[in-house]
DRENVEXLO-586587 format. One record per residue (C-alpha): residue in one letter; x, y, z. Coordinates in steps of 0.05 Angstrom, whole numbers. Example, Ala and Ser with C-alpha at 12.3 -4.5 7.8 and 13.67 -1.06 7.14 Angstrom:
A / 246 / -90 / 156
S / 273 / -21 / 143
END
This chain:
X / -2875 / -633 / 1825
X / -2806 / -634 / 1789
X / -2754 / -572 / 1768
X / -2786 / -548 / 1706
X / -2711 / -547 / 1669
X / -2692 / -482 / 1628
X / -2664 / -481 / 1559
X / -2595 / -520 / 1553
X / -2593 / -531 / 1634
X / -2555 / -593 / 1656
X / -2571 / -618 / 1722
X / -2515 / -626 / 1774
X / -2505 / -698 / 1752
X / -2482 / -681 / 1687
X / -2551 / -712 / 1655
X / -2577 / -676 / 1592
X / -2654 / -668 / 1603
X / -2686 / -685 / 1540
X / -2764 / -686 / 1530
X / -2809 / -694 / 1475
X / -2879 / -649 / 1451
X / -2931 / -643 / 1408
X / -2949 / -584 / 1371
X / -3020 / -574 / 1361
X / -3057 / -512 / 1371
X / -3116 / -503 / 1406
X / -3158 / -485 / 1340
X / -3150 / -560 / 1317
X / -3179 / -584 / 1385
X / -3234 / -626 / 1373
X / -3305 / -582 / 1392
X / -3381 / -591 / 1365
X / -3390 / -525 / 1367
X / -3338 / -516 / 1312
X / -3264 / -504 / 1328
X / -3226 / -518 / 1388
X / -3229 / -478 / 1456
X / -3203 / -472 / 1524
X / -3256 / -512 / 1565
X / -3254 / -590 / 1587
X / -3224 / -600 / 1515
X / -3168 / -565 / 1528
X / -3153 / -601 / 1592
X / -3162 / -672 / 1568
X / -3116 / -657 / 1513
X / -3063 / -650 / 1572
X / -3088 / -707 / 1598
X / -3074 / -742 / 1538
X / -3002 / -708 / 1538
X / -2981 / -728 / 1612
X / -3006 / -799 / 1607
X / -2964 / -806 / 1545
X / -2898 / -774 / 1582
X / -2893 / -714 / 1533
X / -2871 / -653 / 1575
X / -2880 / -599 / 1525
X / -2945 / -581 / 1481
X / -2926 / -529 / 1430
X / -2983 / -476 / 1397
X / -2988 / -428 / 1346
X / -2998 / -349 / 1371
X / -3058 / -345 / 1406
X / -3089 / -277 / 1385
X / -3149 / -257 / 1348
X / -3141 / -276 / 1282
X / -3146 / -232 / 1228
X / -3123 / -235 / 1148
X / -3132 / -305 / 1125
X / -3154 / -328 / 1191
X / -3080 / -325 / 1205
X / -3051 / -325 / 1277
X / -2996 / -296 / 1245
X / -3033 / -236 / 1216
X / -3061 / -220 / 1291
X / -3101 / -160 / 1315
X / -3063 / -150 / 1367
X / -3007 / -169 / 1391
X / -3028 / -175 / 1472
X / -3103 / -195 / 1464
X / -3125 / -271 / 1457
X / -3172 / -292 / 1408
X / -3255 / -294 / 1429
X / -3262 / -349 / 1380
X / -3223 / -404 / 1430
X / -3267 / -387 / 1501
X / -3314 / -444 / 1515
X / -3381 / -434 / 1516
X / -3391 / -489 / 1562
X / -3351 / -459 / 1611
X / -3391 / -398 / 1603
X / -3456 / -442 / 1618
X / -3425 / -470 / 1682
X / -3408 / -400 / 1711
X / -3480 / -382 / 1692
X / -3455 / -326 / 1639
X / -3508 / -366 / 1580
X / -3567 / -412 / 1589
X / -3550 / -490 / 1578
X / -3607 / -485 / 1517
X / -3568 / -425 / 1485
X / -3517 / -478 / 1464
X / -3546 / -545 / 1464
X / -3560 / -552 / 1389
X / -3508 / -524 / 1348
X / -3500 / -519 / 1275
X / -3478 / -578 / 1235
X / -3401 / -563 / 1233
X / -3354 / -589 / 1188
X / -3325 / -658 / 1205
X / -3252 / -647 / 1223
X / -3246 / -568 / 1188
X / -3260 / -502 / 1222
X / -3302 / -460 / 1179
X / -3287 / -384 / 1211
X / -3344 / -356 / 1175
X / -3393 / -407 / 1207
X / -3363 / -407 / 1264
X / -3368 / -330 / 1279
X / -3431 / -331 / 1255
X / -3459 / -376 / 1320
X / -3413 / -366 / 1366
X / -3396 / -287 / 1366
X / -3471 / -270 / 1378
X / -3471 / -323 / 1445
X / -3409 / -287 / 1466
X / -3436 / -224 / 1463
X / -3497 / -248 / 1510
X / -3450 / -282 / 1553
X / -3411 / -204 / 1561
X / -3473 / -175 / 1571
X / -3503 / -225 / 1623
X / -3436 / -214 / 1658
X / -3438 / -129 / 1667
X / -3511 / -151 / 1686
X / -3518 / -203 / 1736
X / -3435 / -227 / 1752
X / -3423 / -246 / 1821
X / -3381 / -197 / 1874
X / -3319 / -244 / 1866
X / -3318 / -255 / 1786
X / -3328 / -171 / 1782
X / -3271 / -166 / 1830
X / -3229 / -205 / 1785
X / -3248 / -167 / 1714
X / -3233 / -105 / 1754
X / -3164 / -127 / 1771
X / -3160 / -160 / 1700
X / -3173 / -86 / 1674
X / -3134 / -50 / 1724
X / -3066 / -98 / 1709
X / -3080 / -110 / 1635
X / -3104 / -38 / 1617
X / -3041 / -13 / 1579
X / -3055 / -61 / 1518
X / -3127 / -75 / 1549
X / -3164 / 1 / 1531
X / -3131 / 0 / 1466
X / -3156 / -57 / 1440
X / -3224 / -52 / 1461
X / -3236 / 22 / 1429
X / -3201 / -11 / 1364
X / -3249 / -74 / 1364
X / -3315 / -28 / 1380
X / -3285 / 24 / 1323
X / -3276 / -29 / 1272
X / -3352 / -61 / 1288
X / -3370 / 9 / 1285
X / -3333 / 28 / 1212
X / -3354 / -58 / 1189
X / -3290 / -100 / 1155
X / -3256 / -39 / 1129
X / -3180 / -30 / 1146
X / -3168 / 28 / 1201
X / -3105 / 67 / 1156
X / -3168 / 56 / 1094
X / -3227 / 85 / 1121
X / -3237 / 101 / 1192
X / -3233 / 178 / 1202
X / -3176 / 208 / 1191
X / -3177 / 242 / 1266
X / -3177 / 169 / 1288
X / -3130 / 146 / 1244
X / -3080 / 197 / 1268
X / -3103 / 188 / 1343
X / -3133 / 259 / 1362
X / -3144 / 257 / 1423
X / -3205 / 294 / 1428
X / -3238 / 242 / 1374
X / -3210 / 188 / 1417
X / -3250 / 210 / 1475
X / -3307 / 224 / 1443
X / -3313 / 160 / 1407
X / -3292 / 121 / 1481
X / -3350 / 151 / 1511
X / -3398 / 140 / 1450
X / -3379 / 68 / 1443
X / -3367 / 55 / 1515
X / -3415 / -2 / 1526
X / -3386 / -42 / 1464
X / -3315 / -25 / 1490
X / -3334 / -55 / 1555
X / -3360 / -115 / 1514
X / -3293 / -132 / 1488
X / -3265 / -126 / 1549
X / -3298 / -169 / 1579
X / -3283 / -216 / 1522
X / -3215 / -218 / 1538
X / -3230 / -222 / 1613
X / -3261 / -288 / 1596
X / -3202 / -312 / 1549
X / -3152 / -295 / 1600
X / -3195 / -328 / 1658
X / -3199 / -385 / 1621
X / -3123 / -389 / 1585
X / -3102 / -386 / 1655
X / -3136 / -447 / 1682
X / -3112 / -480 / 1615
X / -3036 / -467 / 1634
X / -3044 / -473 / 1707
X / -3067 / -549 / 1693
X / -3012 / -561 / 1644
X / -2959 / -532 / 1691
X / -2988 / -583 / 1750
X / -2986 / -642 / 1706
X / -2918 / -630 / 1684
X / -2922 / -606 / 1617
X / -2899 / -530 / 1597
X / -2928 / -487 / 1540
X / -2889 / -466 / 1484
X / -2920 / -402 / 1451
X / -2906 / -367 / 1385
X / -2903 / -306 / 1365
X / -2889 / -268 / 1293
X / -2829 / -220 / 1292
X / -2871 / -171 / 1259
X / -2945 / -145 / 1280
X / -2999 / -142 / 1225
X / -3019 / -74 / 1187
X / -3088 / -72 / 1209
X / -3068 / -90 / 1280
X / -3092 / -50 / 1340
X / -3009 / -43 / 1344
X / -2992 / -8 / 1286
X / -3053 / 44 / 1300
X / -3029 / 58 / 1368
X / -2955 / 47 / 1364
X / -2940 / 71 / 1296
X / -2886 / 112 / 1324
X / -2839 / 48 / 1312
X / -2860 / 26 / 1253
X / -2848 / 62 / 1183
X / -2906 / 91 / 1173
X / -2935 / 149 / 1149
X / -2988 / 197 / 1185
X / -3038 / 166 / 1144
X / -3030 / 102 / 1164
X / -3001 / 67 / 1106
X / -2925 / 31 / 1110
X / -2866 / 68 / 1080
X / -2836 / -4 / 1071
X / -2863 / -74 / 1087
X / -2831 / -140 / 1105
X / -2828 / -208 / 1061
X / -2770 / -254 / 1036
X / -2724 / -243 / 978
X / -2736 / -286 / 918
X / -2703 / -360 / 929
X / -2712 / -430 / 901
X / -2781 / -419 / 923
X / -2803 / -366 / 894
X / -2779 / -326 / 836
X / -2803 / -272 / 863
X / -2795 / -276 / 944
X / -2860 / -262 / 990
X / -2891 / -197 / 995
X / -2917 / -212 / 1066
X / -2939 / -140 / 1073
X / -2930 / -121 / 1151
X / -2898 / -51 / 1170
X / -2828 / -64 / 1186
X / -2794 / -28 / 1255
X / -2761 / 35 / 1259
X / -2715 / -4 / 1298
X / -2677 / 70 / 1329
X / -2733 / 92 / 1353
X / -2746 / 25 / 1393
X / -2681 / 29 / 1418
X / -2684 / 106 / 1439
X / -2744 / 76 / 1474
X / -2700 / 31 / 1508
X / -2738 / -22 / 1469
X / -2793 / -22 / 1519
X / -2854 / -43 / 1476
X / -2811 / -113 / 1460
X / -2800 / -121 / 1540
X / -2870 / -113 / 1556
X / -2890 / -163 / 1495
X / -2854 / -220 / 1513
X / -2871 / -210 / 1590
X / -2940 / -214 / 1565
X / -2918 / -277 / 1529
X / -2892 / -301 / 1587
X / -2946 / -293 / 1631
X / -2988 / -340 / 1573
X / -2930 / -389 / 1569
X / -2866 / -419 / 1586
X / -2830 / -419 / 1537
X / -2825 / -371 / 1466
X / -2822 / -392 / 1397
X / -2799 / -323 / 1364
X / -2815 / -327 / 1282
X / -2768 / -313 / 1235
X / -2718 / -290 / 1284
X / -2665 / -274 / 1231
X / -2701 / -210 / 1233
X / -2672 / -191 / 1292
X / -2598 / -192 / 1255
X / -2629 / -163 / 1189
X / -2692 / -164 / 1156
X / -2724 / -154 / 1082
X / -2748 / -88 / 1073
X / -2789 / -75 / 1013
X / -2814 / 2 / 992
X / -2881 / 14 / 985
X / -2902 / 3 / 923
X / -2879 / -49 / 892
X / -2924 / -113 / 883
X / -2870 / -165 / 898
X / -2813 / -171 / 939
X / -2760 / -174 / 885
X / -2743 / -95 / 901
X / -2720 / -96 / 965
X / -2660 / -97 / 1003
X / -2626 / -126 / 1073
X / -2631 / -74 / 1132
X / -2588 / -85 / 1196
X / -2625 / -86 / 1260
X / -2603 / -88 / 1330
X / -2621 / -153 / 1357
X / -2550 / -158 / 1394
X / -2567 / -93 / 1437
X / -2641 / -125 / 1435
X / -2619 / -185 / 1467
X / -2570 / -161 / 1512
X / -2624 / -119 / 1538
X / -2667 / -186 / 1550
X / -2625 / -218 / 1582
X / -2628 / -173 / 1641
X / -2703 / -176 / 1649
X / -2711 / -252 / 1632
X / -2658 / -300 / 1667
X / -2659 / -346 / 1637
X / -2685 / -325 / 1566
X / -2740 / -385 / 1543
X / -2740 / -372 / 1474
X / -2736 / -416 / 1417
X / -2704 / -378 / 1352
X / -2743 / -394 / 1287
X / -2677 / -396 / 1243
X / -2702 / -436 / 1194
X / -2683 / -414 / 1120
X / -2620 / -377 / 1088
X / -2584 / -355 / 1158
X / -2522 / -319 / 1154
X / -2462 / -324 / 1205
X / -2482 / -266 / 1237
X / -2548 / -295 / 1256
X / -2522 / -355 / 1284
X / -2475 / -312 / 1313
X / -2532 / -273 / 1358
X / -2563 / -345 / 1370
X / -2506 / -372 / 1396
X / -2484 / -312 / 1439
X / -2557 / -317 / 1468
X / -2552 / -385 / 1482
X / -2620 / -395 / 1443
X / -2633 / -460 / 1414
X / -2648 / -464 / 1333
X / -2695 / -509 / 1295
X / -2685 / -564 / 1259
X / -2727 / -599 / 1213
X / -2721 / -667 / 1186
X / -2749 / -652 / 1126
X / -2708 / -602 / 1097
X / -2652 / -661 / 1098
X / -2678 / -687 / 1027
X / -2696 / -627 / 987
X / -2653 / -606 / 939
X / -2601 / -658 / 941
X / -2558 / -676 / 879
X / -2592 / -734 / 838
X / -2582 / -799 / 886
X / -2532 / -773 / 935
X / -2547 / -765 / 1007
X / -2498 / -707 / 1044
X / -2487 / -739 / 1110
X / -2469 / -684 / 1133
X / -2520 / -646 / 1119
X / -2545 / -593 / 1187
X / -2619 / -624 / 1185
X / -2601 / -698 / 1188
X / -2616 / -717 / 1256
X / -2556 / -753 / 1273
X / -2524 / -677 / 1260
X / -2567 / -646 / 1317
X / -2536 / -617 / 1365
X / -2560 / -613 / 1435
X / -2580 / -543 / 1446
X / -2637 / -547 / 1383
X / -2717 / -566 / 1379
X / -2721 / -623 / 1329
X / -2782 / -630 / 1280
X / -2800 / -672 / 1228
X / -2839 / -612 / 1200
X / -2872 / -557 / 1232
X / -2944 / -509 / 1219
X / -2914 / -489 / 1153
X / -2904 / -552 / 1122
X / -2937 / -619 / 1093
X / -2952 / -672 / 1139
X / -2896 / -725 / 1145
X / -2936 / -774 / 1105
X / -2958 / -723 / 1046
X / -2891 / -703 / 1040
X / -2864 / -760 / 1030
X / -2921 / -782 / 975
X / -2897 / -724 / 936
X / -2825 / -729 / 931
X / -2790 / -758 / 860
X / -2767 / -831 / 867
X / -2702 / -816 / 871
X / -2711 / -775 / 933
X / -2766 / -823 / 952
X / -2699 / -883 / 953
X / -2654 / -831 / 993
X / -2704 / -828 / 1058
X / -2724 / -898 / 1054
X / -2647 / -916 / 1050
X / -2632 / -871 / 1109
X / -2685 / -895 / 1154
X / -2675 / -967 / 1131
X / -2756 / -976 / 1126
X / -2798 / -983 / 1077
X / -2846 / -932 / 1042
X / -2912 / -955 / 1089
X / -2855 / -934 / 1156
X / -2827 / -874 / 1134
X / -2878 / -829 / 1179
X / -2859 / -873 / 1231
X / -2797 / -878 / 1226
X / -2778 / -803 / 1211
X / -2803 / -786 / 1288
X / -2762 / -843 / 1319
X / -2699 / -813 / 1289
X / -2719 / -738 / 1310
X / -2734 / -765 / 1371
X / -2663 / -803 / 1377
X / -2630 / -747 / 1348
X / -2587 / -704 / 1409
X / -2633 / -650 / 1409
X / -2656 / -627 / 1481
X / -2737 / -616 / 1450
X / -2758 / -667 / 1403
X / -2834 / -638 / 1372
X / -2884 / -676 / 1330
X / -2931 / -643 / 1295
X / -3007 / -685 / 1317
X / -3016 / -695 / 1248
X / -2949 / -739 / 1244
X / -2968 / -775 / 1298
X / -3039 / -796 / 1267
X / -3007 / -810 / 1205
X / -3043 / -763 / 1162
X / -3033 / -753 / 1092
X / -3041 / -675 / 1063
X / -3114 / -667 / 1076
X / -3093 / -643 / 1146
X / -3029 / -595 / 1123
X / -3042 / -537 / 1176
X / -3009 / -480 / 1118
X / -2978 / -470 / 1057
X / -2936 / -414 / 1060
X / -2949 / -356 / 1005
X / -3029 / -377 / 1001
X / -3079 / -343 / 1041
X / -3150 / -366 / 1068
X / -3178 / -433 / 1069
X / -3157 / -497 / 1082
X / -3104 / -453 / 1114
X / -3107 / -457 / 1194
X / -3166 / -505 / 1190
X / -3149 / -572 / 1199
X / -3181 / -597 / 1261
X / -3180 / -662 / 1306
X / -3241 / -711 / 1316
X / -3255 / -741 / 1376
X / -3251 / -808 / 1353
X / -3169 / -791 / 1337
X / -3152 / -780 / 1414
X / -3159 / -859 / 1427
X / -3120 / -896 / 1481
X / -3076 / -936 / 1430
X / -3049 / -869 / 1403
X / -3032 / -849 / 1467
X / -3000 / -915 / 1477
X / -2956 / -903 / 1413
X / -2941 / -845 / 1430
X / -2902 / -871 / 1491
X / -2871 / -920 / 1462
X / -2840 / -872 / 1409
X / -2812 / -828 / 1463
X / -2795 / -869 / 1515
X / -2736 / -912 / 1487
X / -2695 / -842 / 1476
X / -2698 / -815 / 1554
X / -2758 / -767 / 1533
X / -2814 / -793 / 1575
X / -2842 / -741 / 1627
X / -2862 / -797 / 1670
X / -2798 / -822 / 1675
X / -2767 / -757 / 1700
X / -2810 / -731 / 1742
X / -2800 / -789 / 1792
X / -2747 / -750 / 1819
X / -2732 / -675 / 1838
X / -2679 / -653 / 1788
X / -2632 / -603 / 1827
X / -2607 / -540 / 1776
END
């Protein structure tokens, strides 16, 4: 098995190791029972990426999702989410009868419908939990055990907030849960652990089966030579099992509601910037901490990954901090943090650091600065080459023209947050329409294609393609729109007829001309 290579690591031969990916998370995995999960699907999707020579597969978070059916608005920061363990899996380890899933409900073709899908599949999950504290086998109890025993800092936590918030129905925790629970008193806490303890164990168990299963997910990646590039937001969600139990670094008040949230100031986008509504850090007392909770989360991200997509990492230089209050973002103000202490920090626990720094948007010197010093590599995204351009002029010299790339950056043609390749291009103006065609010398029916051969050309070391691009897909399957919330958001989802061998064969033949191919490079041990 090759050298997995580190970020911006040259090998002794002076040969830049480039490699290409595809980001797709494992929601959009093609499943009849509704959205995608971790069992055979999962694996064959690798499958599909070694055979092809992409080394990298790149996901969204992977926690339980919560406003919006974002994975950006998690519960929890550490925990996985239920919704992606396979109940066929569960079958095979004889956790749930082969009839209890044989004849699911008619799902929708291509789009995961959360509602319908927790409807079936939370209620088979909860049998398969139970069946397990009933009848599990010596070995697979041994392992929950040790799953509880390493895992139990974030672990207990989450399972008393999960059998609280079952217990209290949809509401918010900092709304109306107790407000002894809401302020953690410890005597409620132990009284409601030992009330609820057989649900608690539930969830545990839950996660034992998400973990047992992630595990084998990565583990087969790793051996076929691809690595896992995970994501997580800067911020954690307000009703998040974090802010209850760490509100000690966030602003918050005893009652549980934010002094000041996060969001964006307003911009050509938005006259009024985006409210996005998570409690911000108390970034001192982090530090006085010794910034412990941020080593232990991206250990924990770690352990699920290889690499670390960090969003909006500008936040780690200064972020937007709006007062409570006010309905928009248009009142709030830039607030230094100490991402150059942060870092500094990581750097001794993590060597080297595998993180990818979201630094997409207005970014200051001073954030490039801290990317730089870190050694992190940015984003680019082809896209953003051709919007807002002067009428008919084309800035060749413009940072996200992939000919300006430089090596140490992940090249997109978009990413989660924006249209397909295809539908974007539909609904640009003429003029802008005559720019990319002119700059990729192709015509209107090759500008998909075309657009991932040059960010695959370009000098970046990690050339990604959203699936989507690769299908050709128009906007129907846009994963998000940023500043909308709930559906079609997060729910675009692959068919099985889309996996065919000819894509695969494209996709080769789109990587392999640049020095991307997997196959190619693992022929030989690369010496670091």
């Amino acid at each position: 098995m090759a050298q997995i290579v580190p970020i911006g690591y040259i090998c002794s031969m002076n040969k830049k190791i480039r490699q290409a990916g595809i980001l797709l998370h494992p929601t959009s995995l093609p499943s009849r029972y509704g959205i995608g999960d971790l069992g055979e699907v999962a694996c064959r999707f690798v499958d599909f990426l070694a055979s092809s020579g992409v080394g990298l597969w790149q996901i969204l978070p992977l926690g339980p999702v919560g406003f919006g059916n974002s994975p950006y608005a998690s519960r929890s920061a550490f925990a996985g989410s239920e919704l992606l363990v396979s109940l066929e899996d569960l079958v095979d380890e004889g956790l749930l009868d082969l009839s209890e899933i044989l004849n699911p409900p008619q799902f929708p073709l291509g789009f995961v419908d959360y509602t319908q899908v927790k409807r079936y599949k939370m209620p088979l999950l909860f049998t398969a939990a139970a069946n397990f504290r009933a009848n599990s086998s010596s070995s697979l109890q041994k392992a929950y055990e040790q799953f509880c025993q390493t895992e139990h800092k974030w672990l207990d936590d989450y399972a008393l907030f999960r059998a609280l918030s079952e217990q209290y129905g949809s509401v918010q925790w900092y709304k109306e849960w107790d407000k002894k629970l809401v302020n953690r008193d410890a005597a409620a806490l132990k009284m409601w652990s030992e009330k609820l303890h057989i649900d608690i164990e539930k969830w545990k168990v839950l996660q034992f089966f998400f973990y047992r299963q992630w595990t084998h997910v990565k583990e087969y990646a790793n051996k076929n030579q691809v690595q896992i590039i995970g994501d997580i937001p800067i911020f954690v969600a307000h009703d998040s099992v974090d802010a209850w139990t760490h509100s000690r670094f966030l602003k918050m008040n005893a009652d549980g509601t934010t002094k000041a949230s996060s969001g964006v100031p307003p911009d050509a986008y938005s006259d009024t910037g985006q409210l996005w509504g998570n409690p911000v850090y108390d970034w001192p007392a982090l530090q006085a901490d010794g910034f412990k909770w941020w080593i232990e989360r991206l250990s924990h991200q770690l352990k699920q990954t290889d690499i670390v997509r960090i969003d909006h990492f500008r936040g780690f230089e200064s972020y937007w901090e709006v007062p409570a209050g006010h309905p928009t973002a248009e009142f709030g103000s830039w607030v230094k943090a100490p991402g150059k202490e942060l870092f500094a920090l990581l750097k001794t626990h993590f060597s080297p650091l595998p993180v990818i720094a979201e630094d997409l948007g207005v970014i200051t010197k001073e954030v490039e600065q801290l990317r730089d010093e870190n050694h992190l590599p940015g984003m680019k995204v082809a896209h953003f080459a051709f919007e807002m351009l002067q009428p008919g002029v084309l800035n060749a010299d413009h940072p996200y023209l992939p000919h300006n790339y430089p090596y140490v950056s992940v090249a997109y043609t978009g990413t989660h947050d924006n249209n397909t390749s295809k539908g974007w291009y539909e609904e640009l103006d003429e003029g802008t329409k005559d720019l990319v065609r002119r700059y990729l010398s192709c015509s209107d029916e090759q500008v998909s294609w075309h657009l991932m051969r040059s960010v695959m050309a370009s000098a970046s070391q990690w050339a990604i393609i959203p699936m989507q691009d690769l299908l050709l897909l128009d906007s129907q399957a846009r994963m998000n729109v940023p500043g909308t919330c709930g559906e079609p958001n997060w729910c675009w989802q692959l068919v099985d007829s889309q996996l065919e061998v000819w894509v695969s064969q494209r996709l080769t033949s789109l990587i392999q001309p640049f020095g991307r191919s997997s196959i190619a490079q693992k022929k030989s041990t690369l010496d670091i």
